[in-house]
DRENPA-3360 file (N, C-alpha, C; in nm, 2 decimals, always signed):
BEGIN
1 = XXXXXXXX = +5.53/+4.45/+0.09/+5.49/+4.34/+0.17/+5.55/+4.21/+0.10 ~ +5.61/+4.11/+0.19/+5.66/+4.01/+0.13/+5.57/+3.90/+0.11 ~ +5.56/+3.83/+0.01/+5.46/+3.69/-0.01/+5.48/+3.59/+0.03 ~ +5.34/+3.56/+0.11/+5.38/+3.43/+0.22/+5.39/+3.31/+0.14 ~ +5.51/+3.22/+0.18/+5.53/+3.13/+0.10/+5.49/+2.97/+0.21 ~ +5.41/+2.85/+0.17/+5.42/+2.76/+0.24/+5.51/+2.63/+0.17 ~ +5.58/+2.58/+0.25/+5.65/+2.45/+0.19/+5.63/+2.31/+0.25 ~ +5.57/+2.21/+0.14/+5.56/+2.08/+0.20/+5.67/+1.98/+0.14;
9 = XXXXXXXX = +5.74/+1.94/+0.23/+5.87/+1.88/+0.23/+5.83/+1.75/+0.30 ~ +5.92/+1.62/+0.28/+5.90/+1.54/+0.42/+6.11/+1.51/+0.38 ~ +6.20/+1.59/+0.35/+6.35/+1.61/+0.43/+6.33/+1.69/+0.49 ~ +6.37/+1.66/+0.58/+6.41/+1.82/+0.67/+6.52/+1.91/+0.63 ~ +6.63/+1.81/+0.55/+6.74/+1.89/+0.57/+6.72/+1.99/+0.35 ~ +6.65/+1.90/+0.30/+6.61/+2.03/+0.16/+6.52/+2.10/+0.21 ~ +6.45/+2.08/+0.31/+6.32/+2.19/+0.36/+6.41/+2.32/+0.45 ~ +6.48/+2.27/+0.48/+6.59/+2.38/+0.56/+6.66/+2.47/+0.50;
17 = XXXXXXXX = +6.68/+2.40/+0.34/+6.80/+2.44/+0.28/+6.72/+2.59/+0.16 ~ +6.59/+2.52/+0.12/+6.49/+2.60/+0.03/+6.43/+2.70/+0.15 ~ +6.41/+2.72/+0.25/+6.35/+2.78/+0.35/+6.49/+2.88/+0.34 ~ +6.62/+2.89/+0.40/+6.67/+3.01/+0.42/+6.70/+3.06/+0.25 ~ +6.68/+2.99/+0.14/+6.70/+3.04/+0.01/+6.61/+3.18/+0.01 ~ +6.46/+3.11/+0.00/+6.35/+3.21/+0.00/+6.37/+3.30/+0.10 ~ +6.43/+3.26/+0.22/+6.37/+3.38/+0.31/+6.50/+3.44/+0.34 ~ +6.59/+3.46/+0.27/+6.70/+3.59/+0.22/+6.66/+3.66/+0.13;
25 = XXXXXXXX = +6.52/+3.62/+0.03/+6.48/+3.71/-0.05/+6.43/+3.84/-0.01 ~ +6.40/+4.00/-0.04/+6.35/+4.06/-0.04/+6.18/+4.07/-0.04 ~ +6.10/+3.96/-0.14/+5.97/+3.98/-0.14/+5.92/+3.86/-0.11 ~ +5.98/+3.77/+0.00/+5.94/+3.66/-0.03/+5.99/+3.61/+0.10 ~ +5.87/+3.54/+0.21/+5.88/+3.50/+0.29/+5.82/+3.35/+0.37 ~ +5.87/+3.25/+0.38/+5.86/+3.09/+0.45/+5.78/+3.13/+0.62 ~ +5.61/+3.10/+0.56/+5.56/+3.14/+0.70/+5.53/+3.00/+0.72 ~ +5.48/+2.87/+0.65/+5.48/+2.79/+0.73/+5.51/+2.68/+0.65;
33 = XXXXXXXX = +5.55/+2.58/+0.72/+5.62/+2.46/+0.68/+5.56/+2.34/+0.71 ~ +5.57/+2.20/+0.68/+5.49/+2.10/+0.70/+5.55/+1.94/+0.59 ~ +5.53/+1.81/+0.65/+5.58/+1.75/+0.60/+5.44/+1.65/+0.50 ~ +5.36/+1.71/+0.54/+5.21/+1.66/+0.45/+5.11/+1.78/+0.45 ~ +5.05/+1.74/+0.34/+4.95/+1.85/+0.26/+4.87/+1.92/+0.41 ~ +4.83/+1.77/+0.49/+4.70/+1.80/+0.58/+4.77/+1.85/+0.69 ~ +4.91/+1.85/+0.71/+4.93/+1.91/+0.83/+4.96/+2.06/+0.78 ~ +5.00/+2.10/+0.68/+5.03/+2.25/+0.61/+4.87/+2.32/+0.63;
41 = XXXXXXXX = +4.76/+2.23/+0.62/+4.61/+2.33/+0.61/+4.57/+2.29/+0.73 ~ +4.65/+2.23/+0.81/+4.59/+2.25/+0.98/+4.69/+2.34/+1.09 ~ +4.74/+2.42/+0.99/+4.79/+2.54/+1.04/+4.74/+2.61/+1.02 ~ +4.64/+2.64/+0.96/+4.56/+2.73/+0.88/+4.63/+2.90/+0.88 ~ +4.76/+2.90/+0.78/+4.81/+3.00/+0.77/+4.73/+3.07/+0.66 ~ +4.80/+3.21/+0.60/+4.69/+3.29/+0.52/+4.84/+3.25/+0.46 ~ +4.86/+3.22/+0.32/+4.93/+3.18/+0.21/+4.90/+3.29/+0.06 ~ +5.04/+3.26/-0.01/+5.02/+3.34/-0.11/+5.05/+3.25/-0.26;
49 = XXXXXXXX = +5.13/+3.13/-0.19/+5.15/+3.01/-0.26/+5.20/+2.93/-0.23 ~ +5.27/+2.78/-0.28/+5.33/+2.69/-0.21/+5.42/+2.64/-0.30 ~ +5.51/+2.60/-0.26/+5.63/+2.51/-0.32/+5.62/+2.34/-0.24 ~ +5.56/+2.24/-0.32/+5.52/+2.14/-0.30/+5.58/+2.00/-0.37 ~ +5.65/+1.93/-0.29/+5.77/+1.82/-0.33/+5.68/+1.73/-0.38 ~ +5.71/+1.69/-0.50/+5.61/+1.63/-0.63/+5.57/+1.47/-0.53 ~ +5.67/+1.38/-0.48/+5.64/+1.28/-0.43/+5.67/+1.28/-0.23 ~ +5.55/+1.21/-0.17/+5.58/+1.26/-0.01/+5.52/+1.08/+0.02;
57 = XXXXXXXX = +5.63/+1.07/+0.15/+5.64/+0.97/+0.20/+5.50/+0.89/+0.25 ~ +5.38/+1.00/+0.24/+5.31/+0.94/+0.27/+5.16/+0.88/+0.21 ~ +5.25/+0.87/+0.05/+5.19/+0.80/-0.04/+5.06/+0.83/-0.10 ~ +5.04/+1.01/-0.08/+4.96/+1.05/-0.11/+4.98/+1.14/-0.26 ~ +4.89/+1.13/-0.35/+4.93/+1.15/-0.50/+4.94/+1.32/-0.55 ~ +4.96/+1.33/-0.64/+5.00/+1.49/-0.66/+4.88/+1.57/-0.66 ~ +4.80/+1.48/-0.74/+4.61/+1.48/-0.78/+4.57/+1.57/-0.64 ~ +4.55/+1.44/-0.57/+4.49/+1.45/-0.42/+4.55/+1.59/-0.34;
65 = XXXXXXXX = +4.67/+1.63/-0.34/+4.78/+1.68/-0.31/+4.72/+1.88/-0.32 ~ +4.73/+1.86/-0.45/+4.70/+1.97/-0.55/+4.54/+2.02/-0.52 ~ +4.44/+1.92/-0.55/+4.30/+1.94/-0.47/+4.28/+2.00/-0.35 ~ +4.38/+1.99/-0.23/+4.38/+2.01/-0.12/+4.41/+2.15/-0.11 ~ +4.55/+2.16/-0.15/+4.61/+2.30/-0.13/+4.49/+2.41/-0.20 ~ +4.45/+2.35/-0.35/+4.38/+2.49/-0.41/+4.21/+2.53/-0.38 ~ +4.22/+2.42/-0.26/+4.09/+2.53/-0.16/+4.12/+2.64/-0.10 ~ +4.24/+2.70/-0.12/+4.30/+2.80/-0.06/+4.28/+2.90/-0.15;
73 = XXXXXXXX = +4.26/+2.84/-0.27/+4.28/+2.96/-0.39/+4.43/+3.01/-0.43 ~ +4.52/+2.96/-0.43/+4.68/+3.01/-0.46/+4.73/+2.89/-0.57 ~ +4.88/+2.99/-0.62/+4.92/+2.85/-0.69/+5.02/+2.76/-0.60 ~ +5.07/+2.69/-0.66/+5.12/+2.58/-0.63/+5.23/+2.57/-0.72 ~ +5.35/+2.52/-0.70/+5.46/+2.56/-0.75/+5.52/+2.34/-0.72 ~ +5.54/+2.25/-0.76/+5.60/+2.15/-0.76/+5.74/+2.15/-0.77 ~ +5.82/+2.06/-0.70/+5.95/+2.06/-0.71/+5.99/+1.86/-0.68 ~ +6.13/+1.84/-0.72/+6.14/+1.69/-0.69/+6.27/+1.69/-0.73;
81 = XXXXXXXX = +6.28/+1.52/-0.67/+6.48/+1.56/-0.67/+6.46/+1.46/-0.79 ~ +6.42/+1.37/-0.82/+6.39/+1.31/-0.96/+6.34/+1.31/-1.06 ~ +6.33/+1.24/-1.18/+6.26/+1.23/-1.33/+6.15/+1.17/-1.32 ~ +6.00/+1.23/-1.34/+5.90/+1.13/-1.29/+5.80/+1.19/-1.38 ~ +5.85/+1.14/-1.51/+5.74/+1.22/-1.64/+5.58/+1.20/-1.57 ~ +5.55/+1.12/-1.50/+5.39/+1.04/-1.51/+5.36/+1.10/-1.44 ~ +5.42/+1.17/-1.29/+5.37/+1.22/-1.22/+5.36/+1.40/-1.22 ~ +5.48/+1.39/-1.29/+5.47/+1.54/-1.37/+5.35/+1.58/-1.39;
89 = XXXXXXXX = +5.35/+1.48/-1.54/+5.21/+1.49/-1.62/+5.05/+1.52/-1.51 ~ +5.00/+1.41/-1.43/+4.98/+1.43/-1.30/+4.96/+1.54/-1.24 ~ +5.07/+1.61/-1.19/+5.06/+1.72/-1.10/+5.01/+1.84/-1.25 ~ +5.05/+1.86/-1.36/+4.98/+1.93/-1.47/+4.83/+1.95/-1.51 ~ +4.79/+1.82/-1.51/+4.67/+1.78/-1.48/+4.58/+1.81/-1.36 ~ +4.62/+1.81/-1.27/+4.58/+1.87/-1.16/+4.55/+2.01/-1.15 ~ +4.65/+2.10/-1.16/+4.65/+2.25/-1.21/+4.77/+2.31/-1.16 ~ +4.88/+2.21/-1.09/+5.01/+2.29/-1.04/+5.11/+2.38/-1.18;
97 = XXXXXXXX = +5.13/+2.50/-1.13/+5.17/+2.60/-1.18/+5.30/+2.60/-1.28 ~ +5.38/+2.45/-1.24/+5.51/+2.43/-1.30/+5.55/+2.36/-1.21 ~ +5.72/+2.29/-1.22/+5.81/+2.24/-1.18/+5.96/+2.29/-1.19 ~ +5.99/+2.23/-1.06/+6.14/+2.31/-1.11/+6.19/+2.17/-1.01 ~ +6.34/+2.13/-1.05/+6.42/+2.07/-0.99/+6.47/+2.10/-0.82 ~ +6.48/+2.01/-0.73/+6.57/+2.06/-0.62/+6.69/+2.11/-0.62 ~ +6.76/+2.00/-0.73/+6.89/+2.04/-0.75/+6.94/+2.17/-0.82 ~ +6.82/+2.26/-0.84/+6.85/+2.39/-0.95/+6.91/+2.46/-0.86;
105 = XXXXXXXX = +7.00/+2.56/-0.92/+7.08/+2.65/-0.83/+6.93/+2.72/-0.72 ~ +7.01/+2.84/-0.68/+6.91/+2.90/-0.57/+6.90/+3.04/-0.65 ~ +6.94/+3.07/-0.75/+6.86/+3.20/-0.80/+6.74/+3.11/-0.89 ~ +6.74/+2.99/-0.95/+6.69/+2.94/-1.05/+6.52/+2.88/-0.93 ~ +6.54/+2.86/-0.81/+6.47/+2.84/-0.76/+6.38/+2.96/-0.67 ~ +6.46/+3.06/-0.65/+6.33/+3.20/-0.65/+6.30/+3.27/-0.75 ~ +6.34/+3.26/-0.88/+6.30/+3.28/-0.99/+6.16/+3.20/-1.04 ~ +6.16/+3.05/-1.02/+6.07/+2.98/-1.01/+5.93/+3.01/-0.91;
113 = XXXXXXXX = +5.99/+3.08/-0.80/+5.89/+3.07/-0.68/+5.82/+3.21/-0.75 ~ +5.90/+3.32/-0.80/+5.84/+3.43/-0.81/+5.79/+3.42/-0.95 ~ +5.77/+3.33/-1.09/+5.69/+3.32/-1.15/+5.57/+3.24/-1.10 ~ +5.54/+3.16/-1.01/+5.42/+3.11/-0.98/+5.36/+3.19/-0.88 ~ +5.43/+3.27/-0.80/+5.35/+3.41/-0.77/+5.31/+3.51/-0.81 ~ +5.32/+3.51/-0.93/+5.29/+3.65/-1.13/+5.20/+3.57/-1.14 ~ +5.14/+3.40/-1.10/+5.02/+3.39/-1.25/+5.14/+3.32/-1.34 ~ +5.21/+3.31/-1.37/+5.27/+3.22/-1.50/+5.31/+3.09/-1.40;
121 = XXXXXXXX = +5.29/+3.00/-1.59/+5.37/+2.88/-1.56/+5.50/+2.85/-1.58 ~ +5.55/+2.80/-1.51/+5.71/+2.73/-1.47/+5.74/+2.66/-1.58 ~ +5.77/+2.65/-1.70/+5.76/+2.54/-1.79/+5.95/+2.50/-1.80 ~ +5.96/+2.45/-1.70/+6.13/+2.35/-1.68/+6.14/+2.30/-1.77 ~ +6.25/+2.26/-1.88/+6.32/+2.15/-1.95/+6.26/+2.02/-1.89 ~ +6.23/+2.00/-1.77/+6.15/+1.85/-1.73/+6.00/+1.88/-1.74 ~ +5.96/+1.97/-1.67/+5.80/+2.01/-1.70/+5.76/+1.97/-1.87 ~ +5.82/+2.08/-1.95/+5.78/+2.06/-2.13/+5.82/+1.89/-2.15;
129 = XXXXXXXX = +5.95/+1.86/-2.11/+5.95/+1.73/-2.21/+5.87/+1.62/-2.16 ~ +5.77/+1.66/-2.01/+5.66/+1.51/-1.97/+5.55/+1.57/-2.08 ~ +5.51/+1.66/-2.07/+5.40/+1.68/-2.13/+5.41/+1.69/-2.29 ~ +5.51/+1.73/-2.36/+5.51/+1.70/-2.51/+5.50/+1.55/-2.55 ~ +5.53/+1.45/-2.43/+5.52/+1.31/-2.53/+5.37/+1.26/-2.46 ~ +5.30/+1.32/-2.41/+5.16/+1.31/-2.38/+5.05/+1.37/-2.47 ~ +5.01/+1.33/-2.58/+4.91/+1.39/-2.72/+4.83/+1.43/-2.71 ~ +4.77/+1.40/-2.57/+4.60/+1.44/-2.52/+4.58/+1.53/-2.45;
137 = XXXXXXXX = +4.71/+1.62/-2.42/+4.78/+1.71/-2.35/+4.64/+1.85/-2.36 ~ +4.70/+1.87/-2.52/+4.68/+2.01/-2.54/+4.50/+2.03/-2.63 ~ +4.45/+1.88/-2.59/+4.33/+1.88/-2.67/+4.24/+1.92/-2.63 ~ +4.20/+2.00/-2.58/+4.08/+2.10/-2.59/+4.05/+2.18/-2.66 ~ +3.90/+2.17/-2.73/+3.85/+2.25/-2.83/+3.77/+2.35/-2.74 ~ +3.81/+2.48/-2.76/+3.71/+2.61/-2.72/+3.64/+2.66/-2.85 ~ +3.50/+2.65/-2.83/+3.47/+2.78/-2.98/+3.55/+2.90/-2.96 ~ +3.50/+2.98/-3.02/+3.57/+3.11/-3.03/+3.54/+3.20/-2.94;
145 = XXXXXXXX = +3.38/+3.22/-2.92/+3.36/+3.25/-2.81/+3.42/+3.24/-2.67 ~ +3.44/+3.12/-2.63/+3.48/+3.03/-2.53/+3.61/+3.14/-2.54 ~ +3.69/+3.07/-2.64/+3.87/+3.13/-2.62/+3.84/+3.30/-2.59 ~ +3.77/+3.34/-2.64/+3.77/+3.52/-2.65/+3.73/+3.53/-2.47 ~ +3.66/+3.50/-2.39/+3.58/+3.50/-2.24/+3.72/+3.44/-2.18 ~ +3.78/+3.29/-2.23/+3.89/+3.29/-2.13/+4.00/+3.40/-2.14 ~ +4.01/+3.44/-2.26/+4.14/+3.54/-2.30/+4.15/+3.63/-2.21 ~ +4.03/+3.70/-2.17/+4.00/+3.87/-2.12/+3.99/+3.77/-1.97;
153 = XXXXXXXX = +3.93/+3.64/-1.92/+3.85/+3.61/-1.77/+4.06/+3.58/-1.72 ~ +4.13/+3.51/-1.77/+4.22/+3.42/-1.74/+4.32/+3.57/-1.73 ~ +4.32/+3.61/-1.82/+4.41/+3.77/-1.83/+4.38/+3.85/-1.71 ~ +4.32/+3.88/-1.63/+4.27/+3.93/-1.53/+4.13/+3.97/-1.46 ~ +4.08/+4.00/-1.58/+3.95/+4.07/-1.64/+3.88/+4.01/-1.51 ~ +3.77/+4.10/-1.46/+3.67/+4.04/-1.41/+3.52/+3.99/-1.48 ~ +3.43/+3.89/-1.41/+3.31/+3.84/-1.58/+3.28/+3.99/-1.55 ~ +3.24/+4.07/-1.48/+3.17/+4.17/-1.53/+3.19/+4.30/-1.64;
161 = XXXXXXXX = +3.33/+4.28/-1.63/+3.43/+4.34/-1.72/+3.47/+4.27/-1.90 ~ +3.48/+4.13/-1.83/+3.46/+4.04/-1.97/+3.32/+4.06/-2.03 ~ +3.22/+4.10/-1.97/+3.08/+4.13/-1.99/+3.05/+4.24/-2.09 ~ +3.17/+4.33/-2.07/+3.12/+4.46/-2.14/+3.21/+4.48/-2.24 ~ +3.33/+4.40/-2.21/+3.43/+4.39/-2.37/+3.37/+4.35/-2.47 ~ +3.25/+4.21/-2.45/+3.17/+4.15/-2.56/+3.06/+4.16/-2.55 ~ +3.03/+4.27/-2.50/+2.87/+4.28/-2.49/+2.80/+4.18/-2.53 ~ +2.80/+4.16/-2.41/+2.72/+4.03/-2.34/+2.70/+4.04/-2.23;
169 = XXXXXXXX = +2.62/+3.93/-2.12/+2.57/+3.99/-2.01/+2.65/+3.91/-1.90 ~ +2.66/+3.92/-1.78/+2.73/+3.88/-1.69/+2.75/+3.74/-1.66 ~ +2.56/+3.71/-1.68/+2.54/+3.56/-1.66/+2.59/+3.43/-1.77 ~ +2.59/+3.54/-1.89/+2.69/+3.43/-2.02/+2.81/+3.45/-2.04 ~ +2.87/+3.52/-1.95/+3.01/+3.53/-1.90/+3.08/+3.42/-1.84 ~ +2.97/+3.39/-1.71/+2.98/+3.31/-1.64/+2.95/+3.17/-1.69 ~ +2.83/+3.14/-1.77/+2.82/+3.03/-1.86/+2.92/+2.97/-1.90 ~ +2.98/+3.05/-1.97/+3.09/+3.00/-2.05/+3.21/+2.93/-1.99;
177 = XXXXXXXX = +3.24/+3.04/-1.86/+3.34/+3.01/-1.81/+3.34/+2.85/-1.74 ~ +3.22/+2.84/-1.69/+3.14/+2.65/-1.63/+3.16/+2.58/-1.79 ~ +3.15/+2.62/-1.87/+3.15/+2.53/-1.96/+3.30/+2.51/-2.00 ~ +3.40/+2.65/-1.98/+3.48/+2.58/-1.98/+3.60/+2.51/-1.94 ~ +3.59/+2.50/-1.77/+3.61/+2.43/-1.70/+3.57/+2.29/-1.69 ~ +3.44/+2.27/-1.72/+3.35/+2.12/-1.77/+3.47/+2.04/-1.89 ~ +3.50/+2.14/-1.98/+3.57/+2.07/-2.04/+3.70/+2.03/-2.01 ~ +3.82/+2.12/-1.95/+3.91/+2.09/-1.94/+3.94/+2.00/-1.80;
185 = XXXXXXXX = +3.82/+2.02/-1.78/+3.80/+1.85/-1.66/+3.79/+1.75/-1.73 ~ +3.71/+1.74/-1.83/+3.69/+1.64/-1.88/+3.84/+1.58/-2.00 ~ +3.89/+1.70/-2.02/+4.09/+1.62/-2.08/+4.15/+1.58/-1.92 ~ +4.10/+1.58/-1.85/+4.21/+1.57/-1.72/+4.28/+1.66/-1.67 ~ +4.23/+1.79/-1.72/+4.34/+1.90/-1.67/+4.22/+2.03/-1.61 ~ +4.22/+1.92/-1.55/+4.13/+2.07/-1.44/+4.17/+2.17/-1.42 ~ +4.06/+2.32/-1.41/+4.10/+2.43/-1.36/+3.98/+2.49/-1.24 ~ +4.00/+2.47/-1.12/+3.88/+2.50/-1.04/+3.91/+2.62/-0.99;
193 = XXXXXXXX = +4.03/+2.73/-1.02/+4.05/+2.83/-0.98/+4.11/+2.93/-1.11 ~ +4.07/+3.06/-1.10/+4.10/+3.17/-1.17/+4.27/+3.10/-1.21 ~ +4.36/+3.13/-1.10/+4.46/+3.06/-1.14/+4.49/+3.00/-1.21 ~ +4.44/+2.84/-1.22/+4.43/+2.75/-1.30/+4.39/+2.77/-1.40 ~ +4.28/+2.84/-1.46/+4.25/+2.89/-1.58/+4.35/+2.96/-1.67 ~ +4.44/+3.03/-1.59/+4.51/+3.11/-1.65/+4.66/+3.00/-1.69 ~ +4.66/+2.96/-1.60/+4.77/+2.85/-1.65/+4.73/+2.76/-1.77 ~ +4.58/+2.67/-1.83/+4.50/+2.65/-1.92/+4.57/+2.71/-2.01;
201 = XXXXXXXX = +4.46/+2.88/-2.03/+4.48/+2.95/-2.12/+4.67/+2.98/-2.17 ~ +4.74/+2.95/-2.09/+4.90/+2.99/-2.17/+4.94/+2.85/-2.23 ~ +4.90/+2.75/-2.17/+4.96/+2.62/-2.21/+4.88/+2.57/-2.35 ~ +4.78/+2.64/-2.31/+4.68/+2.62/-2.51/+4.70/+2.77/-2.61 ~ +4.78/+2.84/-2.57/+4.83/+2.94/-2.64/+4.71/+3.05/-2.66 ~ +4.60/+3.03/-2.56/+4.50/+3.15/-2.57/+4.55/+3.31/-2.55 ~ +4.62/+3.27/-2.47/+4.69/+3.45/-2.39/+4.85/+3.36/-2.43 ~ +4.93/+3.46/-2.42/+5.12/+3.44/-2.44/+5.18/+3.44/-2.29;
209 = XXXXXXX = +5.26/+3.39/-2.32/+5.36/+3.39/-2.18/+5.38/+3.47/-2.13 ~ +5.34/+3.61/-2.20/+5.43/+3.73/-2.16/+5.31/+3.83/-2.08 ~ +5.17/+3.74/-2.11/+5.10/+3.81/-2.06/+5.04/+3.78/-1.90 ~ +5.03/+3.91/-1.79/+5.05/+3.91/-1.70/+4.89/+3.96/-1.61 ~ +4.90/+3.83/-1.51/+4.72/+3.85/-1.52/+4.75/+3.88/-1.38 ~ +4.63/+3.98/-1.33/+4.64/+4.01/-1.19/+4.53/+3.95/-1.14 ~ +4.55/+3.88/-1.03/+4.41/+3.84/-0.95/+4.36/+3.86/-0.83;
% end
């Protein structure tokens, strides 16, 4: 089954150009299109992720952007034809999954599409170098506990599962997990979805790059 892909663009002619890229792919298919967030969710397609142009004409922020789409529960994949560390940073903070350039070739851009459909983050040469010169980035303290419940919750694990790895009970599974979302709200780098946790956990080096979470 191919994964439905949504794209919010406001060119028509890069939204044209990224649309038959993906949909010559094999696993990977452009079900619906839109030139703003609110017209993409008043299609109300069933989505498996999005590829979402970092700045749109209609002066709506990555923040706001990002909030909207991940009522859906998916990730979100950012793209832009310029250098825009702030808004990078921004869309990171938010919970979007990575960045990739428009100008990237077209294998470099379903390669990108098909890591933010695995659960990993996109970390571009532009992505790493907004967020390395930002210090407040990577500051969140988990106890140990905390890191061990995201390790096994963000990795795939379900809490009831994370429950019986640490014998512990379902409801302090879940505790934890509120707590630690509370916090990485509170650095600015929300996570209100499994997804986003799991993006968290790789960018603070709780689980590795290499590990692959199913959700």
């Amino acid at each position: 089954m191919r994964a439905r892909i949504g794209i919010v663009d406001d060119h028509p002619a890069v939204m044209l150009g990224v649309v038959s890229i993906l949909n010559a792919q094999p696993d990977m298919i452009v079900t619906a299109t839109a030139s703003t967030v609110d017209e993409l969710l008043a299609l109300g397609d069933a989505l498996d992720g999005v590829l979402l142009d970092l700045k749109l004409a209609d002066d709506s922020t990555p923040t706001a952007n990002i909030d909207r789409i991940s009522t859906l529960g998916i990730p979100i994949l950012v793209y832009t034809s310029g250098d825009r560390p702030a808004l990078i940073r921004e869309a990171a903070g938010a919970g979007a999954a990575g960045m990739i350039r428009k100008s990237e070739l077209p294998s470099e851009i379903v390669t990108a599409v098909r890591s933010m459909l695995g659960g990993e983050v996109v970390a571009s040469a532009d992505w790493a170098a907004a967020l390395d010169v930002d210090p407040e980035f990577t500051r969140v303290h988990l106890t140990p506990r905390e890191a061990e419940v995201l390790g096994h919750y963000a990795s795939g694990e379900t809490a009831d599962r994370v429950a019986k790895l640490l014998f512990i009970s379902r409801e302090t599974v879940l505790d934890h997990i509120r707590h630690i979302r509370i916090k990485y709200a509170e650095a600015g780098r929300r996570a209100p979805t499994k997804v986003s946790l799991h993006q968290r956990a790789v960018e603070d080096g709780v689980i590795s790059w290499t590990d692959n979470a199913v959700f």
